[in-house]
N, C-alpha and C positions, 0 to 999 in steps of 0.2 A: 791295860789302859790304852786307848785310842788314842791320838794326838795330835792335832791338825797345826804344822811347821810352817808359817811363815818366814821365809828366809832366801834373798837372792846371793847370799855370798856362799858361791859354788864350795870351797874349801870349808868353810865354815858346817854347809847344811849338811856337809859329808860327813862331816866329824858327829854331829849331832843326832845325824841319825843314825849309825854305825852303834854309837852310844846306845841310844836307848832302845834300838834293837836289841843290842844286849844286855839289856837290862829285861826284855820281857814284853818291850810295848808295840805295839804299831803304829806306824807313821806315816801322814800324808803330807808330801811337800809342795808347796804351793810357793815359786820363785815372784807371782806378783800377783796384784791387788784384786786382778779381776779371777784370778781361778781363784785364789783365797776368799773372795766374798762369794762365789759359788760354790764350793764343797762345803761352806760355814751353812749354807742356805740349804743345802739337799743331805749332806751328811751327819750323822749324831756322833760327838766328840765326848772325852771325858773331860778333852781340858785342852785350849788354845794357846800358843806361843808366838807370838806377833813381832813381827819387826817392825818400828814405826819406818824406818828410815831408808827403802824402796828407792831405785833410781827416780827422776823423775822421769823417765821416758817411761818407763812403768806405769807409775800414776796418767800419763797423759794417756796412754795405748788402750787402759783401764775406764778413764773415764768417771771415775765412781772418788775420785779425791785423794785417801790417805788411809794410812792405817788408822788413828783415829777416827775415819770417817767411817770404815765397815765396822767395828767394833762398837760405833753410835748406833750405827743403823741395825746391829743385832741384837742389842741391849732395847732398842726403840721396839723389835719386833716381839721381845719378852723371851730371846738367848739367855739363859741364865748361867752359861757353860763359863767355867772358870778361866780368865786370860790373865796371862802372864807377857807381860811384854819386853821383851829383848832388843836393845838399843845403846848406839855408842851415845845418844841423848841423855846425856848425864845433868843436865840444869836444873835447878829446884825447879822452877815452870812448867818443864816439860813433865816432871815428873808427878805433878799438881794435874797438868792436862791430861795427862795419860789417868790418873786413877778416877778425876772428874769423868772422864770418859765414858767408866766403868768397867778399869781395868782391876783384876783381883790383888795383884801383885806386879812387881815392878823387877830389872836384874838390868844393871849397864854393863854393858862390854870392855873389857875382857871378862869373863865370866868361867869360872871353874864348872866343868858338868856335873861332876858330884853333886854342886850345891842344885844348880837347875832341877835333877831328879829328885833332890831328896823337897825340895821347894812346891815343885807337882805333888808329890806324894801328899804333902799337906795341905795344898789346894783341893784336893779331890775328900779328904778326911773333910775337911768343912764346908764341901757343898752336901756333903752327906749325910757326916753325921757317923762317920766312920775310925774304927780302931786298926791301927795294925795287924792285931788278930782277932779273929772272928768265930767262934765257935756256932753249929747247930748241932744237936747232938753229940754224936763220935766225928762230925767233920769239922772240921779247924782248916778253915786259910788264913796263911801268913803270908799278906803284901809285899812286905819286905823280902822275904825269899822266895816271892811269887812259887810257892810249895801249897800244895793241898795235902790235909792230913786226916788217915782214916783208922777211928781208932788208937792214935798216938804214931803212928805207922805212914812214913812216906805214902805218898799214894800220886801216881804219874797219870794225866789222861793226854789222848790227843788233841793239838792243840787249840780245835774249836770247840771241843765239846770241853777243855779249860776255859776257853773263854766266855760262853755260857755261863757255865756253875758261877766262874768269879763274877761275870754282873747279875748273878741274882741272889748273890751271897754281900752285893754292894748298897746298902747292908741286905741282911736277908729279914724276909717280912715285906721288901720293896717291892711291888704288884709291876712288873717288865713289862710292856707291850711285845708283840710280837714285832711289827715295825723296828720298834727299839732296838733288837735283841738282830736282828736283820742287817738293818744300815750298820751297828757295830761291827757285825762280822763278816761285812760287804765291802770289796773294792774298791777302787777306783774305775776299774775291766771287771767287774765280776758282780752279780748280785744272788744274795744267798736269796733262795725261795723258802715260801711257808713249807712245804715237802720237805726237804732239805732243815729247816730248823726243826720241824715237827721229830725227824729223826734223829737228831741229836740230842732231845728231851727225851725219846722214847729209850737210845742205850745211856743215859746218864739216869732217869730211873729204874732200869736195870741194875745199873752198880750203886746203885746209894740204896737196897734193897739189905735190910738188917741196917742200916744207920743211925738210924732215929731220924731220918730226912727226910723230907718227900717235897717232890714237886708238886705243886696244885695248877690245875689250867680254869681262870676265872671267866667264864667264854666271854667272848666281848673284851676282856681288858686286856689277857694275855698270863703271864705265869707270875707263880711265887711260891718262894723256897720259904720252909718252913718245918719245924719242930713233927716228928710225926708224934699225936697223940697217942699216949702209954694206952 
């Protein structure tokens, strides 16, 4: 899972991303409003975590308002990415504003991480449409133990061409753009090229050879995992 972190409390965003690095996911931190509503704008997330409550020297340096106000204005641009917003704003209002907003979900502060992960975990199931486990043929990923299985059998790959399979195993039948599949496994400093993705399709249907898997490339739309025909 991608995750784009809104968060200027240095001790805090350590913590959090520390977390969910180890959990599996990747994380870009964004300490104020104006990189946050720029990487929301060029980059594709699986799922935003916002802080409304930004120094205001921030919001002024920024220029662009509030956390509520990039969160408008990505919902306005037709952002459908799943935000969760993380705030010591505990008030029924604020919490009214924030989902009026079009926030997906809501978590005040202090807040246990366990519950944050397992909180995303469900956010991402219902923009999808997704189950913890996922079978197509002999492969099964399970999210929860971010494990791919082949056969019934562990199965370890490198970890872009994991992350590949698992967005187009999200769920699978989902037609990926190449873009998509790019900006996912792209930087901050670094951008994957079409070359560069083309080759990690090309040794991931290598080994999904005898699965009952296969990737398909729709030219013009980009790829999709699917059932190989008996």
């Amino acid at each position: 899972m991608r995750i784009l972190l809104v968060e200027d409390d240095a001790v805090l965003s350590s913590l959090m991303v520390r977390s969910l690095h180890a959990a599996g996911h990747r994380v870009d931190l964004a300490t104020n409003l104006e990189d946050a509503a720029h990487w929301w704008r060029v980059q594709a997330f699986d799922v935003v975590l916002l802080d409304l409550n930004l120094p205001q020297s921030a919001r002024e340096r920024s220029g662009i308002g509030s956390g509520l106000a990039i969160l408008r204005a990505a919902r306005a641009r037709g952002d459908r990415t799943p935000v969760m917003i993380l705030t010591a704003r505990d008030r029924t209002e604020e919490r009214i504003a924030g989902l009026d907003a079009g926030a997906d979900d809501y978590l005040g502060k202090p807040f246990d991480l366990g519950e944050v992960e397992a909180r995303l975990r469900a956010l991402v199931r219902r923009a999808r449409g997704t189950d913890d486990r996922v079978e197509v043929g002999l492969l099964l990923l399970d999210r929860l133990a971010r494990r791919f299985f082949l056969a019934g059998q562990p199965w370890d790959l490198p970890a872009r061409e994991f992350e590949v399979l698992h967005e187009l195993m999200t769920p699978p039948g989902r037609v990926v753009s190449k873009r998509e599949l790019s900006l996912k496994l792209s930087g901050s400093d670094d951008t994957l090229g079409d070359n560069a993705l083309e080759a990690f399709i090309s040794r991931l249907r290598r080994k999904l050879t005898g699965s009952g898997t296969v990737i398909r490339t729709l030219r013009g739309l980009g790829y999709v995992l699917e059932e190989e025909a008996g």
